[in-house]
C-alpha positions as MATLAB code, in Angstrom:
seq = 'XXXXXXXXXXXXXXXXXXXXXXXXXXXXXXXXXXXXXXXXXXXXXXXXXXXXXXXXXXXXXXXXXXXXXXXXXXXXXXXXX';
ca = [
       0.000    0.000    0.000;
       1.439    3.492   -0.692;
       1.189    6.112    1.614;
      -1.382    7.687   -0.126;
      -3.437    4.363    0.573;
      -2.745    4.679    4.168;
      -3.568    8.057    4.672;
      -6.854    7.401    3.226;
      -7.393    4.381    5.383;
      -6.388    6.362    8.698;
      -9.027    8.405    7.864;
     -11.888    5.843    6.503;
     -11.997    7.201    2.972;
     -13.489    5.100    0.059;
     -11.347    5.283   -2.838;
     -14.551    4.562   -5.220;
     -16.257    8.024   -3.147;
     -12.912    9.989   -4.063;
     -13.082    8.521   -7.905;
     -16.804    9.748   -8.101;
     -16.328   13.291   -7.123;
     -12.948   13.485   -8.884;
     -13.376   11.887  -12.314;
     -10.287    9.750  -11.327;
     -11.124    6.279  -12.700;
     -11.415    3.816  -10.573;
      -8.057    2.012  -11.642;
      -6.000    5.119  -11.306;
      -7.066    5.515   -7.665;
      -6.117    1.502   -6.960;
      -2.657    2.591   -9.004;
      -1.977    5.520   -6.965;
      -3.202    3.736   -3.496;
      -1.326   -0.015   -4.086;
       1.478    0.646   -6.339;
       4.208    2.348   -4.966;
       5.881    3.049   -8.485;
       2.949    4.875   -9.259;
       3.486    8.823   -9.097;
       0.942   10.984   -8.026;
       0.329   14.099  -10.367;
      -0.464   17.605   -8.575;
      -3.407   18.085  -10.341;
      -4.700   14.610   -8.934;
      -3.704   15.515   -5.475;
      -5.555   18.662   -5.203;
      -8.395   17.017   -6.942;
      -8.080   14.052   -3.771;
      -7.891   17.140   -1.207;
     -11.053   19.085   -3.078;
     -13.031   15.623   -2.362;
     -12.610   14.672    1.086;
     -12.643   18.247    2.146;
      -8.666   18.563    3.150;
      -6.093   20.741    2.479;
      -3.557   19.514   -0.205;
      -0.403   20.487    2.134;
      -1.919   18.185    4.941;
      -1.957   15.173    2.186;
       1.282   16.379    0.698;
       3.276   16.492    4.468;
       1.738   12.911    5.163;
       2.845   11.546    2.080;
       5.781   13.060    1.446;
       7.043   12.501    5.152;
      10.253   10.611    3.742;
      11.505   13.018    1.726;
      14.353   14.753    3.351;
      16.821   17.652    1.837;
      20.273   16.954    0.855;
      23.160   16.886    4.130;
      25.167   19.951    2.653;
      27.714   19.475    5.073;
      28.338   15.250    3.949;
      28.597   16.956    0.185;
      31.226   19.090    1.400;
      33.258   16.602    3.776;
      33.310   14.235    0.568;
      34.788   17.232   -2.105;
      37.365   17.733    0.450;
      38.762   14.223    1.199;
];
């Protein structure tokens, strides 16, 4: 499951509600909920928050909670040796 697909769980949300009131097919939200390959496109994330009434950043810092910037200073130590 991708962390899309557990956010949505957490919160009890049927991915066949969000496909109705988005347009998303029905596929694309299994895809973007069980694949973890699968990326998700802005324009279907703010479609996702629009339908179950939550703001995109909430979605985007749950999701997205992996993603970490770059340790400048492990660049720099590895340039230098």
């Amino acid at each position: 499951m991708t962390r899309l697909g557990v956010f949505l769980k957490k919160k009890s949300i049927k991915k066949a509600d969000v496909s109705r009131k988005t347009g998303i097919s029905q596929s694309r939200m299994s895809e973007l909920t069980n694949n973890q390959s699968t990326r998700l496109s802005v324009d279907e994330l703010y479609l996702i928050s629009l339908a179950i009434d939550t703001d995109p950043s909430i979605i985007m810092k749950e999701i997205c909670s992996h993603l970490k910037l770059v340790d400048e200073t492990k660049i720099e130590n590895n340039i230098s040796a």
